[in-house]
C-alpha positions in Angstrom: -155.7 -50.5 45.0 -155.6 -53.7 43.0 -157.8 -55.4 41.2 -158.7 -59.2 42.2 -158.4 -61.2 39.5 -154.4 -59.2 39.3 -154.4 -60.3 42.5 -155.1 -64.0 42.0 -152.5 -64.8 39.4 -150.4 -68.4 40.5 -153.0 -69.1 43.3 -154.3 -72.6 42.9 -158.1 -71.7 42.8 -160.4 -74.8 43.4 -163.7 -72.7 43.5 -164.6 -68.8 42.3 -168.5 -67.6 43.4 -169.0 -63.9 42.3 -167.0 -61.5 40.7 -163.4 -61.0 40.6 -163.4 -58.2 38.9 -163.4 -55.6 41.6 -161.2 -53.4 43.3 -159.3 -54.5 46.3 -158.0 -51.7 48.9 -156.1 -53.9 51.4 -155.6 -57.5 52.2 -155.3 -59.7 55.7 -155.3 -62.5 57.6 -156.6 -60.5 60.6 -160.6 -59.8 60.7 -160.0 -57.2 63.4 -158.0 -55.4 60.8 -160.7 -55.3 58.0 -161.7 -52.8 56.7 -164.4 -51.3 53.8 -162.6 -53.2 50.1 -160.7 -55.6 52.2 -159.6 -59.0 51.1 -159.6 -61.5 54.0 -157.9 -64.6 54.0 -158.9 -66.9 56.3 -156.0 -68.8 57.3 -155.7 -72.4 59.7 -153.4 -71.0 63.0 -152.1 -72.9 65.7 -155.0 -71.5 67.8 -157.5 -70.1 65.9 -159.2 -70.7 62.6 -160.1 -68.0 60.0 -162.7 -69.3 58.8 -164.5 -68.7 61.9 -164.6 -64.9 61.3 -165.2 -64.8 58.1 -169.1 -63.3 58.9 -167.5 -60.7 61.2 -165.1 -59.8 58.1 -167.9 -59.4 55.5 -169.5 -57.0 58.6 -166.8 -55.0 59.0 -166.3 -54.5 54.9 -165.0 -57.0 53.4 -166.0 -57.5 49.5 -164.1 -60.8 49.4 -163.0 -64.0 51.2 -160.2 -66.5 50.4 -161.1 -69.6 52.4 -160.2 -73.7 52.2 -164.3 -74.2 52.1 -166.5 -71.7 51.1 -169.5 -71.0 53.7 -173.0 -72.6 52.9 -174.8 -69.4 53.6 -173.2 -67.1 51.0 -173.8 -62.9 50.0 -174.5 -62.4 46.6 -172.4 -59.5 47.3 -169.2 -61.1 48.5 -166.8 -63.1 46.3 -165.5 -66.0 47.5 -162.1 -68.0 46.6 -161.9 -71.1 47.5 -158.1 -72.5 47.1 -156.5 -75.6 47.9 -153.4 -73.9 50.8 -155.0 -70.6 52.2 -151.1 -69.9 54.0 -149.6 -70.7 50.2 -152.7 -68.1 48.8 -151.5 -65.9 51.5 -148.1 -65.5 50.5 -148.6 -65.7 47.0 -151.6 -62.9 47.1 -149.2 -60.9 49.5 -146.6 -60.7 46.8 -148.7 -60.3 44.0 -150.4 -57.3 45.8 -147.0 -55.8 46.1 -145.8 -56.2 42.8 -143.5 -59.0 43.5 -141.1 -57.1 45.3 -138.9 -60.8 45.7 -138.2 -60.8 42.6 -136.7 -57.3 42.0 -134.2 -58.3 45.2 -131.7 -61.1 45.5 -133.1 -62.5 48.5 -131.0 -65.2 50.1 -132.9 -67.4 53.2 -130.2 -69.0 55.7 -132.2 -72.3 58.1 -130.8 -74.2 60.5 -130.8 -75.1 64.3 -127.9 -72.8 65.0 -126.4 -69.7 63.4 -129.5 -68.0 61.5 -129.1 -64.4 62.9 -125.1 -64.6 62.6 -125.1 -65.6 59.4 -128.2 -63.2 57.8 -126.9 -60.5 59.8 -123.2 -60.6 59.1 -124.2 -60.7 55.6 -126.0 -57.8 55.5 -123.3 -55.8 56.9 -121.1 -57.6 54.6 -123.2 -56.0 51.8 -123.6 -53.0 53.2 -119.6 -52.8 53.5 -119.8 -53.3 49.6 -121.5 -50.3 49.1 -124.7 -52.2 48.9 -128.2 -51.1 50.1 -129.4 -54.3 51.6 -132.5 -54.9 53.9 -132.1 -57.7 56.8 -135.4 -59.6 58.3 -133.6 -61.3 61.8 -134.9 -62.4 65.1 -133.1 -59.4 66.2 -134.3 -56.7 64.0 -135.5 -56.0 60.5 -133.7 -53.3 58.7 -134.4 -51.2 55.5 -131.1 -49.7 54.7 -130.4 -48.0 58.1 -133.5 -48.0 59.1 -134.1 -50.3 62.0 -137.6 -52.2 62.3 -138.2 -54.3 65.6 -138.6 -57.8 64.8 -141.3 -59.8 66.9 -140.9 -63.5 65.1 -137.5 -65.2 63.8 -139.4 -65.1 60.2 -142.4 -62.6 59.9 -146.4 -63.6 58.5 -146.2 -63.7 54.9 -148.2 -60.0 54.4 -145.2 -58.6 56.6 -142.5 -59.9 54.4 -144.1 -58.8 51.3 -144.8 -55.2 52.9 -141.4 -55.1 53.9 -139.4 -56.5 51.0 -141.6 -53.9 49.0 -140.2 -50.7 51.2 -137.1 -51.9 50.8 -137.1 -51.7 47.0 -138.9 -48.0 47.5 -135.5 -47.5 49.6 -133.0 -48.4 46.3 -132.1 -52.2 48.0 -130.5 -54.5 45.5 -130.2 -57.7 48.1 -132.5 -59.2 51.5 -131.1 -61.2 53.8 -133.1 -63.4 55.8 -133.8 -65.9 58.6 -135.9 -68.9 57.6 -137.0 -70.4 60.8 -138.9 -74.3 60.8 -142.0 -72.6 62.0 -142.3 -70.6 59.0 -141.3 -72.5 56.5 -143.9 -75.2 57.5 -146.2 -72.2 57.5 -145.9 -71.4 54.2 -145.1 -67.5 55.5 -142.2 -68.1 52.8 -144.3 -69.6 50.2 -144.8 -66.4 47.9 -141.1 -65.8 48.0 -138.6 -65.8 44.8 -135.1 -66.8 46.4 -132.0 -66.4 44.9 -130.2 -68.5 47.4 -130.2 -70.3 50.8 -127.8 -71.4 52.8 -128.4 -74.6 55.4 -126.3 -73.6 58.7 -126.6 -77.2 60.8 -129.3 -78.9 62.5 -129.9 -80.3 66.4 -132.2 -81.4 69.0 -135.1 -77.7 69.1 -138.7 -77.2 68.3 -139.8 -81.1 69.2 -142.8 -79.0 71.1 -143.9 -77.6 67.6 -142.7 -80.2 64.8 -143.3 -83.4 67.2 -140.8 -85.6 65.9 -137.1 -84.6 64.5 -138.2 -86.0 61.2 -140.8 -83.2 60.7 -138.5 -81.0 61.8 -135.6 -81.4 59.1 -138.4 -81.8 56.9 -139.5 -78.3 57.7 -135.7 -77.0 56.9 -135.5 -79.5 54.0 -139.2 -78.2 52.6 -136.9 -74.4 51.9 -134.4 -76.4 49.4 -137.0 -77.8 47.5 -139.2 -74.8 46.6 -136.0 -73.7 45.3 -135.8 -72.5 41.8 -133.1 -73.9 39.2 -131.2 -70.0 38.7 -130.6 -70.3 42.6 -128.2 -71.6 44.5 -128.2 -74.0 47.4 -125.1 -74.1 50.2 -125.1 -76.3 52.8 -122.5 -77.4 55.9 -121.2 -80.7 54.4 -119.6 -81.2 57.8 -123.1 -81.7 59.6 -125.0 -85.3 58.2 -128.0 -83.6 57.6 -126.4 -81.1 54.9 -126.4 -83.6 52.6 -130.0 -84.2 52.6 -131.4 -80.8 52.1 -129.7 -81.2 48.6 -131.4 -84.6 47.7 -134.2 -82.7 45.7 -133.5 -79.4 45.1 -133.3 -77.4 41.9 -131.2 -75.1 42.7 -127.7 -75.1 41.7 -125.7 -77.2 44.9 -122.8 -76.0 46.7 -121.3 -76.7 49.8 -118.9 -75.6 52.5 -116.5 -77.5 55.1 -113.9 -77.1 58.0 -113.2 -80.6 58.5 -113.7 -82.1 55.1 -113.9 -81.5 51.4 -116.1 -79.0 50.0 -116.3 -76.1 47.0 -115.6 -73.7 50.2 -113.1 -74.6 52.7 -111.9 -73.1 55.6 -109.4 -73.6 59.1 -108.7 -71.8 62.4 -105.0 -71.4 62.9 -105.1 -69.2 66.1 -107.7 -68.3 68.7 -108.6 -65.9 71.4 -110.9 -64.6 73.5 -110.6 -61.4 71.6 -110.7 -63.2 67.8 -109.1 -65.9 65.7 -107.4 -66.2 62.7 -108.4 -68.5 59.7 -107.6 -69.6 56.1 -110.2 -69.3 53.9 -109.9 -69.7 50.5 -105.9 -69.8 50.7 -106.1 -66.2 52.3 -104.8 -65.4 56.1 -107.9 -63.4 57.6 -108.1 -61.8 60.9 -111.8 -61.4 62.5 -113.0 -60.4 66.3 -115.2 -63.4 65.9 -114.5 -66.3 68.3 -114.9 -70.1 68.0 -115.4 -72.9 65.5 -119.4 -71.8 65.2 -118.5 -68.4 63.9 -115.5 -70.2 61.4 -118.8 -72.1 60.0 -121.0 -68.7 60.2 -118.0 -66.6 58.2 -117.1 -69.5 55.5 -120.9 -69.3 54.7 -120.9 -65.5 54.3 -118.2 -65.6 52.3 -119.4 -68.8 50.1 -122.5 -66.5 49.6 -120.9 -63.3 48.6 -118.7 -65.6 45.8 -121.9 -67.2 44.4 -123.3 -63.7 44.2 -120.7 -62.7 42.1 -118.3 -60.4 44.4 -114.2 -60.7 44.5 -112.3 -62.4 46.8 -110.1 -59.6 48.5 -113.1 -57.1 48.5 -115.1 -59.7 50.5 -112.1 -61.2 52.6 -111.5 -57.0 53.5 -114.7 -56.2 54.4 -115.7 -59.5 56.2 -112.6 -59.5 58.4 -113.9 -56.0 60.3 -117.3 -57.8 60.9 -118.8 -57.6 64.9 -120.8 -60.3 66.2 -124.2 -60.1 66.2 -126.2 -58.8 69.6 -126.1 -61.5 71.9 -123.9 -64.2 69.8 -120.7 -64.7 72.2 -120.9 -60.6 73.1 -118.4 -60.4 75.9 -117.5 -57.9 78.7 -114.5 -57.4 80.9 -114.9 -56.5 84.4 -112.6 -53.3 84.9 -110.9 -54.8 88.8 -110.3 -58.6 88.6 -110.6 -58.7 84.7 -113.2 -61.4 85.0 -114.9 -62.3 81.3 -118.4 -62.1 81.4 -120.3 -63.7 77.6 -123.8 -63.4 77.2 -125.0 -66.0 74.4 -128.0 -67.0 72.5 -127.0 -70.5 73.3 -130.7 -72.1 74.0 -130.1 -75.4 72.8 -128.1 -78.2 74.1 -125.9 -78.1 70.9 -125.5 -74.6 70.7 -124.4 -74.8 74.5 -122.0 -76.9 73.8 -120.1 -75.2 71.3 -120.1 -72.2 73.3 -118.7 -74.2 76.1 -116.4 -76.2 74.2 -115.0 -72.6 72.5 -114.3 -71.3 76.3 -112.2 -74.3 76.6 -110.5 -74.8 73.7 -109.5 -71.0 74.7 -109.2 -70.5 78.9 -105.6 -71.2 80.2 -107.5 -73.9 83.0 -106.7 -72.1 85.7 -109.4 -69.7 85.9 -113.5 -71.3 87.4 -115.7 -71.2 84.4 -119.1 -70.8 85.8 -122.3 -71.0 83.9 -125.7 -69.6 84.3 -128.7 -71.3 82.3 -132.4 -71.7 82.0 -135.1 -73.3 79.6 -138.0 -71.8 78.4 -141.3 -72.4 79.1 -144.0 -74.2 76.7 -141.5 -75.4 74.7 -139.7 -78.9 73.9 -139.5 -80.2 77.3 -136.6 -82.8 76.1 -134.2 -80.5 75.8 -134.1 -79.8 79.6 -132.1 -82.4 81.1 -129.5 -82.6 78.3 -129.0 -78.5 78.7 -128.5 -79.2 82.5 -126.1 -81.9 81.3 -124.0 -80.0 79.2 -123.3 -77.4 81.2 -122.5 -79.3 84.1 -120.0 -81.6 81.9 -118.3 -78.6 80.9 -118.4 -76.0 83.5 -117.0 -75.8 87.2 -119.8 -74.3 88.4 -123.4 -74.3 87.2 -126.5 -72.1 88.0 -129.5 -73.3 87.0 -132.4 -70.1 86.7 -135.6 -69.0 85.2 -135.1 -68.1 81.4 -138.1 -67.0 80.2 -141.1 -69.6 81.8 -144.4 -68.1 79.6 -146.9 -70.0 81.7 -145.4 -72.4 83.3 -144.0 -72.9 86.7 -139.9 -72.0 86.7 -139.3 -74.1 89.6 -140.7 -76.8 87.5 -138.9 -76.2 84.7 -135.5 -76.5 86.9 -136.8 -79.5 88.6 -136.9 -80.7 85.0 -133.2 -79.3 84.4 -131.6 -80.9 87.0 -133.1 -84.5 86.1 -129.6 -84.2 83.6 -126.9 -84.0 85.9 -125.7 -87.1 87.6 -125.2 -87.3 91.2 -121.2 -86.7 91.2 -121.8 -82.8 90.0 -124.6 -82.0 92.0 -122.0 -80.1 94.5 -121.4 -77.9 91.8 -124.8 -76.7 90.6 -127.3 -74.0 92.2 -130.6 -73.6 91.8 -132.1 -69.7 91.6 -134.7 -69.3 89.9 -134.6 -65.3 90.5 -132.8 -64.7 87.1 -131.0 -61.0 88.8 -130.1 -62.9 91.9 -128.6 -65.6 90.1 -126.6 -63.4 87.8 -125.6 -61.5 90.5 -124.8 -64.7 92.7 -122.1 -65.9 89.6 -120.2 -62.4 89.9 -119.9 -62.7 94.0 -118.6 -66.2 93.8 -115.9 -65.7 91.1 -112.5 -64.7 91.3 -110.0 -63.2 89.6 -109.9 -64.0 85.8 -112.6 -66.1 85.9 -115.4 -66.4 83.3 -119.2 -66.1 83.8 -121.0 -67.7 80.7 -124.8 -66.2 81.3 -126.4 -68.6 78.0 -129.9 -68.6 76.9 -131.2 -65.3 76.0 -128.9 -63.5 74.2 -130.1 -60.4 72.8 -133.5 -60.4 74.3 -134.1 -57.4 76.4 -137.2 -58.8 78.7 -138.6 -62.3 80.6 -141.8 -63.6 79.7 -143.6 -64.2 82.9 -147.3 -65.5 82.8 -148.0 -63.6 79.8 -146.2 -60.3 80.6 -143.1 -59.1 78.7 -140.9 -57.2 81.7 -137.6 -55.6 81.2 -134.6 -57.7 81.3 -130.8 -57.6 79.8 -128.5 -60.1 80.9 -125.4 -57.4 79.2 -126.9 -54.9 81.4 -127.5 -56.9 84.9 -124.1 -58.4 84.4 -122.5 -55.1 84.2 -124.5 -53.9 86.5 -123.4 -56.3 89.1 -119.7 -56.0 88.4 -119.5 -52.5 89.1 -121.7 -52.8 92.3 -119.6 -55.2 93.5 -116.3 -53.8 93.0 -114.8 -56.7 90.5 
């Protein structure tokens, strides 16, 4: 229990009416979660606004409101806050009410189009290797130590984060390591947060649905750099264009990190695999299991990181060179008859598909039939369709175009869309099934002996979103499953 005025400290208040001076039990966004000495904040969402519950709060218990405008029929019983941001009063109430867990951790925040999870998770077991305690907020899971948390957004709601971060510290944590996704940045879910780092990844063509135009959008991922403050530091890809920007106004001390170029971190493949590569970083010969230019970028940033936090270059180099990809990210199988390479990928934009596809065949001998198996989702940027049809179909034999997850639209519709990207010449060499099994299983019957099956778009995710239902689905599970059924 806190009290409010505690509560209130760094919120830009335009407006106070009553008494702030009392005790406050819990706090939320939610007015289906109030409760008697609840705080509600009534927050501006995509679909619904707040400040339309606000009466229902004050019913259900309520003894005060944070709101943009404060009601015209008020309770002489009720305070109410009225602040400029109610997401920015959100976060910063949520950490305040958790004695500012952020700022007891070392919390580092990795953006970007591509690479989030890798990155935030490789660091964590990079840490945790050390012989840190470290908690990890991914689109995959959040973890507390070795406690695993499901994960239901790429960057939880600001109450969430604070909740969490707090736990972790009851848990003995010293570092977080996080994904910052566009959405939440431009949210504010982040705004209460006292970073110690964050690291920008790259940037491409994803979230035009949400963000509108790809302004906004590196806006959003730009928006993380500047709210940094000057004891933190600030890495960024100098071989993407858009690196550069994300350090034009930042605080935080600048760093940055390069395969192709110069940089304060520099690194360079000198063999590759299907099974792992070989690099230079830092002068040092390093063996990892990790494939492809994408991961060389995702392991020179987690080890940039763990030098600006202070760690030593063999420990690090040791540790980092027994890392496993994360769930999803390039996470291969072998079939045990005709030794055919199955890799099921996150891959759900058109540059993230290519580098995946470009990986395969900078690796494949060219004698095997690469076929690959994608979909779009649905209610999301639409543009994106055509030029992931494109790319696969550039770089592929054989392509299968299926159902990823469609929400509430029609999957034949989002295919019809798909195939608007591949020119006339390689339309032989695409199918269309929008029965995500059948098509899986469909890329297993008609491959041969060493071939390789690229299944791209959902990764780790264990179920398809269908009109508003979640059902069971692994691609790792269906592929393996059809393997073994049919003998390859």
């Amino acid at each position: 229990m806190k009290k409010l005025s505690d509560i209130l400290y760094k919120v830009n208040l335009v407006e106070i009416s009553g008494n702030t001076d009392v005790e406050v039990k819990s706090i939320t966004f939610d007015s289906r979660k109030v409760e008697e000495g609840t705080l509600f904040i009534a927050t501006k969402g995509i679909t619904v606004d707040g400040n339309n519950f606000i009466a229902k709060a004050i019913d259900k218990g309520a003894h005060a409101i944070v709101c943009e405008n404060i009601p015209e029929i008020k309770s002489d019983k009720i305070t109410y806050i009225r602040v400029g941001d109610s997401s920015i009063a959100l976060a910063t109430i949520a950490e305040n009410f958790f004695d500012n867990p952020s700022e007891k951790l070392k919390v580092i925040a990795v953006t970007g189009t591509n690479g989030k999870t890798t990155v935030a998770t490789l660091l964590y077991h990079l840490f945790t290797g050390l012989n840190y305690k470290c908690g990890l907020l991914s689109t995959i899971e959040n973890r507390i130590v070795n406690e695993v948390i499901p994960a239901s957004h790429t960057t939880p709601d600001a109450l969430q984060i604070a909740n969490l971060m707090s736990n972790m510290l009851l848990q003995g944590c010293t570092y977080c390591f996080m994904e910052a996704s566009s959405h939440a940045i431009h949210q504010n879910r982040m705004a209460g947060v006292h970073l110690s780092g964050a690291i920008f990844t790259n940037l491409s063509h994803e979230h035009l649905d949400y963000h509108k135009t790809f302004h906004e959008y590196i806006e959003a991922k730009k928006k993380l750099f500047d709210q940094l403050p000057p004891d933190a530091f600030a890495l960024v890809n100098s071989d993407d264009k858009r690196g550069k920007v994300m350090l034009q106004n930042t605080r935080a001390k600048k760093y940055t990190y390069s395969i192709n170029g110069m940089a304060d971190y520099r690194a360079r493949i000198t063999e590759s695999s299907f099974h792992g590569m070989v690099m230079q970083i830092d002068g040092e010969e390093v063996y990892t299991p990790l494939v492809g230019d994408f991961n060389a970028y995702n392991l020179l940033a987690i080890y940039a990181s763990a030098m600006l936090l202070g760690e030593q270059k063999i420990p690090v180099l040791t540790v980092l060179s027994k890392l496993r990809p994360a769930e999803g990210r390039f996470d291969y199988i072998l079939s045990n008859e005709n030794k055919i390479m199955g890799i099921v990928d996150y891959a759900h934009t058109p540059d993230a598909l290519e580098k995946v596809l470009l990986t395969i065949k900078d690796i494949r001998s060219g004698n095997e039939q690469l076929i690959t198996l994608i979909g779009c989702g649905g209610d999301r940027d639409t543009e994106k369709r055509p030029v992931m049809a494109k790319v696969a179909s550039e770089l592929s034999d054989r392509v299968i175009l299926t159902s990823d997850n469609p929400r509430t639209e029609n999957p034949d519709a989002i295919i019809d869309e798909m195939m608007k990207g591949i020119v006339p010449l390689k339309m032989g060499r695409v199918l269309s099934i929008v029965n995500r099994k059948e098509a899986i299983r469909t890329a297993v019957s008609i491959s041969k002996k060493g071939d390789i099956i690229l299944i791209a778009g959902k990764g780790h995710e264990k179920y398809q979103e269908i009109k508003g239902i979640k059902y069971p689905f692994d691609d790792k599970k269906v592929l393996t499953e059809s393997f073994e059924q049919m003998g390859k």
